[in-house]
N, C-alpha and C positions, 0 to 999 in steps of 0.2 A: 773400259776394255783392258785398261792393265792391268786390274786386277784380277777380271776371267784370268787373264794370261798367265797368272802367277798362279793361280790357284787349281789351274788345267793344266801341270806339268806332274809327273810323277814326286817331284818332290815337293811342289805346291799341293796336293793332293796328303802328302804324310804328315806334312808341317803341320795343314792345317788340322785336320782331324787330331795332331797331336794337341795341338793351342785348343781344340772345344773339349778333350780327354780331360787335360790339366784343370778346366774350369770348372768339372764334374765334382760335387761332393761324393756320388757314386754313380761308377761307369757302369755305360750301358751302350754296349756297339749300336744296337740299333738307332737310339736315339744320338748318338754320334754322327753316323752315318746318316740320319733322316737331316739335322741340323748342317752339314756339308752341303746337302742336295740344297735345300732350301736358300741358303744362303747365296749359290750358285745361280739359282733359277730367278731370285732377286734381281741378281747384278743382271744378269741377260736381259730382262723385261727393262730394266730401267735402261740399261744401254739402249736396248732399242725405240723404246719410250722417247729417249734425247734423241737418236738418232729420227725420229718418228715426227718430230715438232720442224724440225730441220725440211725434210721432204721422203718422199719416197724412193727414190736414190738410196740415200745415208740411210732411208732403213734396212733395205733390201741389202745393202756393204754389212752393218752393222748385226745383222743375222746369219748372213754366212760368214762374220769372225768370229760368232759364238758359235754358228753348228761345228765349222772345223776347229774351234779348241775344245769341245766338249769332245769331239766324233776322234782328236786326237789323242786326250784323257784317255778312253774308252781303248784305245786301240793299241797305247802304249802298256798298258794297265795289264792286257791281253799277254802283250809280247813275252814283259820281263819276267820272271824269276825271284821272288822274293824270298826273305826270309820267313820261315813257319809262321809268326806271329801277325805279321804285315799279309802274306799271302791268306792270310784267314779274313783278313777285314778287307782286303782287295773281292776276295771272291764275293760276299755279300754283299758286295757294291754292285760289284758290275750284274749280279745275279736282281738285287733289290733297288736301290733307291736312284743306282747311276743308270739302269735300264730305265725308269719311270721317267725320268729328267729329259733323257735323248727321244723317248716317245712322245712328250708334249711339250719341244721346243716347234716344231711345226704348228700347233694350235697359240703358239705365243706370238708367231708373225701374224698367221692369221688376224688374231683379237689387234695386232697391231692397225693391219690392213683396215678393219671392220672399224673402227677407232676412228681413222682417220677419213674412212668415206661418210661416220656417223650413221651407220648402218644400228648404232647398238639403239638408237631412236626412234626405230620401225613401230610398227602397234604391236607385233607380238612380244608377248610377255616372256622373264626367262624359262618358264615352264614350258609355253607352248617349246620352244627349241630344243628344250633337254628330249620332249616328246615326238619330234621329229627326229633329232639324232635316232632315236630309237626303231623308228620307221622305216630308218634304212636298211634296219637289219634283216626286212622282211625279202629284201629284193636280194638278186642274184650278187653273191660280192664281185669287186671287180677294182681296179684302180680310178675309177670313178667315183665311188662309193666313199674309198679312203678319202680321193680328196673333199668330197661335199662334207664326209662327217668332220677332217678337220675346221671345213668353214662355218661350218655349225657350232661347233665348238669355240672355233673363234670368236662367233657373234656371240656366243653366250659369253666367251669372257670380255667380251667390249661393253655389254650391258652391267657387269660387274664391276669392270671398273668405271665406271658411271654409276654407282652405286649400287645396282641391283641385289636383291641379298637370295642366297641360292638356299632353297630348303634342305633342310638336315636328312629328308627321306628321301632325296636324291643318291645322296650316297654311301645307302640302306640297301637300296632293288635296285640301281642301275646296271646295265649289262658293264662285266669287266672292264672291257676296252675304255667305255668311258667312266667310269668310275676314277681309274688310274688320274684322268686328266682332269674330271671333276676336284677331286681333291688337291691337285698342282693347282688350280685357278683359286679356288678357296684360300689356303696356304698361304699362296700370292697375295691376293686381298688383307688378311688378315696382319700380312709382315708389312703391307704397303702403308697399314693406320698408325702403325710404330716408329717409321722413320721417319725422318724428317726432308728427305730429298723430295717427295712430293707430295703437294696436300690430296687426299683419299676423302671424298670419292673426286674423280677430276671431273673440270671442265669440260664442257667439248674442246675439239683441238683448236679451233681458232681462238678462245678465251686462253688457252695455256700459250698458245705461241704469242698474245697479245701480252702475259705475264708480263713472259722474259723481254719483252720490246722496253717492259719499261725500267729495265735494270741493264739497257743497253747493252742486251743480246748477250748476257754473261749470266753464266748460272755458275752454282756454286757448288761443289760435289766432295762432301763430307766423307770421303770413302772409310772414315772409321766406324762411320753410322755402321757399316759393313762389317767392321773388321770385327768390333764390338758386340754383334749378332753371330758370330762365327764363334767368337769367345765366349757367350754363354749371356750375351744382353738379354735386355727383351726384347723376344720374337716367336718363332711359329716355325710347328714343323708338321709333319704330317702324322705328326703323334698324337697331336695338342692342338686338334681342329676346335676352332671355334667360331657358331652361329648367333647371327641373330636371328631369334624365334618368334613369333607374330601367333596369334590360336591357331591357326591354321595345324603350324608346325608342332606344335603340343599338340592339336587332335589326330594327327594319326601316327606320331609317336608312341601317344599312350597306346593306339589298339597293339602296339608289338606285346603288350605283357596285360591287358586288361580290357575290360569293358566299361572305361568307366566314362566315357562320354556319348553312351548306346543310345540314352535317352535325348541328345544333342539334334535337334532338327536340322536337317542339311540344308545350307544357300547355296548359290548357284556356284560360287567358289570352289566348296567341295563336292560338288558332283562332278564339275570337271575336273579335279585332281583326281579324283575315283577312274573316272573313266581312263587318264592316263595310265595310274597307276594300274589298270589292269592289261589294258594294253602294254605295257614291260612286262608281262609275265608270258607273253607270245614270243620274246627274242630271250627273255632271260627266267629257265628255269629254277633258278636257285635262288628266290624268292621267299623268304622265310614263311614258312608256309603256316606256321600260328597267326600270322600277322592277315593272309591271305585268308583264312578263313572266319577272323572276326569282320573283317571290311563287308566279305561275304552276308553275314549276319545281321550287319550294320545295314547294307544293301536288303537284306530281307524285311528287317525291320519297319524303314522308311517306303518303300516301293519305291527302289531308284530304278523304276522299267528302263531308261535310259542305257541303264550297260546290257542287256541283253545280247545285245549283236556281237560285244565280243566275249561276254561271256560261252556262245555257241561256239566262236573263233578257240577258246581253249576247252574248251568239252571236246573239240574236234581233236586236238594232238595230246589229251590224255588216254592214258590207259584204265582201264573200267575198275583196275582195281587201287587206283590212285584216291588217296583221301578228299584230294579235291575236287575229282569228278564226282563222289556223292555230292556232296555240296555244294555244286553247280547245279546238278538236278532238281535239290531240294529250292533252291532260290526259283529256276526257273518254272517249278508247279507252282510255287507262292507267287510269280506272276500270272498265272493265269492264260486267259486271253489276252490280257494287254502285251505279252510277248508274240502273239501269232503275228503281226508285221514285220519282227525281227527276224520269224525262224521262215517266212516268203522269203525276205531278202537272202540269205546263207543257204536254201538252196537252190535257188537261182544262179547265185555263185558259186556254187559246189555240188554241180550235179550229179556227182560219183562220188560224193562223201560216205565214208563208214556209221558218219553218225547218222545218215538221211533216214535207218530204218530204226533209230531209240528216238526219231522224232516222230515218226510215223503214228509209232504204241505211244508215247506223249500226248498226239493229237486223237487218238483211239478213243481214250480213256476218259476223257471232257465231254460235257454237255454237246450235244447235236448242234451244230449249226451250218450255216452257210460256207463262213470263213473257214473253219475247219474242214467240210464236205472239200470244198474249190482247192484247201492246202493239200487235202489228202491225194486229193486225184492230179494233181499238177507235179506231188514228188512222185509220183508213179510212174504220169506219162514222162515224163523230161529223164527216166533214167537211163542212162544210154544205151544198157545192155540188156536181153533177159537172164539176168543173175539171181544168186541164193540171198542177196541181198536186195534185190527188187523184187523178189518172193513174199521176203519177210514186209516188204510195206503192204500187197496184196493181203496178207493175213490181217495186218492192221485197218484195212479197210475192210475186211468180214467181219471182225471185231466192233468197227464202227456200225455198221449194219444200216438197216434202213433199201426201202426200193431203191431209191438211186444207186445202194454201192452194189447190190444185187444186180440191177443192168449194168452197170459196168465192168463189173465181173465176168459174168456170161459175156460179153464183147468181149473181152479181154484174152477169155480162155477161146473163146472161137477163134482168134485173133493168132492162139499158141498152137492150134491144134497142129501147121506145120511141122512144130519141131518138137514131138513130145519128149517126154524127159523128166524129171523131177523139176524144176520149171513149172511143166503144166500140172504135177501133180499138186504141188503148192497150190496152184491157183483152184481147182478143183475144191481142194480142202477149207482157202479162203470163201469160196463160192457157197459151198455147205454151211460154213460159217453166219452167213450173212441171211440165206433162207431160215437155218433155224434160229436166228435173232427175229424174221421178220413174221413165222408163224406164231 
């Protein structure tokens, strides 16, 4: 904590950047500035870390003496006045690396909190979590929101520091907000196997507080380990992420720039990272979208009928003439009928979707059946309104043809004779449809 304190003061703040400057063969503010943050967000976890073995108390003190010497950094930083040279590297702090720090010290109590209930031992995996954080994005935001997604985030970085190793295509496609914090927890990890203050990956906390019992409650705190990492030792910034990789993480790496593990049969592993990763593409558009359309392919390839339901989920909020609404269509005819359960359920849930009538001409267009007849007449009846878009399923069912959509037709227009309009003439023209199909 003394050293936060020296190093969260405006002149702790210039010294230091000056001592990692001086250690540079060649300067690089960013990487200057990434190496301050880092070094910072170190001492804070470890602080609370010690304080964290201690009880709950001492951590919850030991958090808010780092939020107010960061949150005072920050505020002083604000106030003063510098000279041109110094006010240049002030502003891309408080703009860059010193905004990232103050945004995921709240996810560092957390993981503290999650740590010490051994929360990070649950059976979910750290994917499944990252794939919730995600989930919440769906829901209305709110101050609730924030705080589940930093608990989620906490859990993920308790399972971390527990060893868990976070995939590199995390963050690739994570929605911003966590992405930011993604990479603080990574970062962390990676500076935590360099020092010597504590062995990585830890104990649970009863094994670590059992450590120190046997060194009679005295730990030893190398604060040059610190100083050392600020000077230019070895350590980690957010420059210089570094993963451990497993195949997993090599195969859908590679599809960012290739196809070269197309012929790779998919286990049950990667279907559900597929299935994740396409769900992040429903909160976060800017999804490299070469990468989104070999996965696509990969998907065509194997018949992973499995993502269907949300592949309709992003057919629904693109636009027709989006690259990857072709290519969502093209996957979904290569399903076939084995996708007609997926597009029951979506609209069932989305009875006034835009997309209800290019499912309609979808189910048109295929072999006669049962399933298809019972899908067609069910998005018809369930649409709430008689609109030009519940017309257009009408036509798709003349199209379909056959006696059944013939009498249901004629019901249907008898049904509109109420309220004529172009409504009933649609249906009229469906209706024609479906006789001369069936003469």
């Amino acid at each position: 904590m003394e050293e936060i304190g020296e190093i969260t003061t405006v002149d702790g703040f210039v010294s230091s950047c000056l001592e990692i400057k001086e250690s540079m063969f060649f300067y690089e503010r960013e990487l200057m500035l990434a190496a301050y943050a880092a070094s910072l967000e170190l001492l804070s976890v470890a602080a609370m870390l010690t304080a964290a073995l201690k009880g709950r108390r001492e951590l919850h003190k030991a958090h808010s003496e780092v939020e107010r010497s960061v949150d005072g950094l920050l505020a002083e930083l604000e106030r003063y006045q510098f000279p041109l040279d110094i006010q240049y590297i002030v502003d891309h702090f408080m703009q860059g690396a010193g905004f990232q720090t103050r945004l995921r010290l709240p996810t560092y109590l957390q993981m503290m909190y999650a740590y010490c209930q051994g929360e990070e031992s649950s059976r979910e995996d750290l994917d499944s979590v990252i794939h919730q954080m995600h989930l919440l994005f769906l829901e209305d935001p709110g101050e609730q929101q924030e705080e589940e997604l930093n608990r989620l985030l906490g859990q993920a970085g308790a399972k971390m520091l527990r060893g868990a190793s976070l995939r590199s295509i995390w963050l690739r496609i994570s929605h911003p907000r966590i992405q930011v914090v993604l990479q603080g927890l990574q970062t962390l990890m990676n500076n935590f196997r360099v020092t010597a203050y504590y062995n990585y990956p830890l104990e649970d906390i009863a094994t670590e507080r059992q450590k120190r019992k046997k060194v009679k409650g005295n730990v030893v705190s190398d604060l040059n380990v610190f100083r050392n990492f600020r000077q230019g030792g070895s350590g980690y910034t957010d420059l210089n992420t570094v993963f451990e990789k497993d195949k997993y993480d090599h195969f859908f790496e590679s599809l960012f720039s290739s196809f070269e593990h197309i012929d790779v049969q998919p286990d049950q592993v990667v279907i559900d990272l597929i299935l994740k990763i396409l769900d992040l593409r429903l909160v976060n558009a800017d999804i490299h979208q070469g990468f989104l359309m070999r996965l696509l392919v990969y998907c065509n390839r194997w018949e992973i009928v499995q993502v269907g339901d949300v592949i309709l989920q992003i057919l629904a909020g693109l636009d027709a003439d989006d690259p990857l609404y072709f290519e969502c269509w093209i996957l979904l005819k290569s399903f076939d009928a084995k996708v007609l359960p997926a597009i029951r359920r979506f609209a069932r849930k989305n009875r006034d979707s835009s997309l209800l009538p290019y499912l309609a001409v979808f189910l048109s267009h295929g072999p006669p059946t049962k399933r298809r007849w019972s899908l067609l007449r069910e998005i018809f009846e369930q649409y709430p309104e008689d609109s030009e878009e519940k017309a257009q399923v009408a036509l798709s069912i003349g199209r379909y043809g056959g006696e059944e959509a013939v009498a249901f037709l004629e019901q249907a227009l008898e049904s509109s004779h109420q309220t004529p309009g172009p409504y009933t003439k649609r249906l009229k023209k469906a209706l024609e449809s479906a006789q001369e199909d069936l003469n």
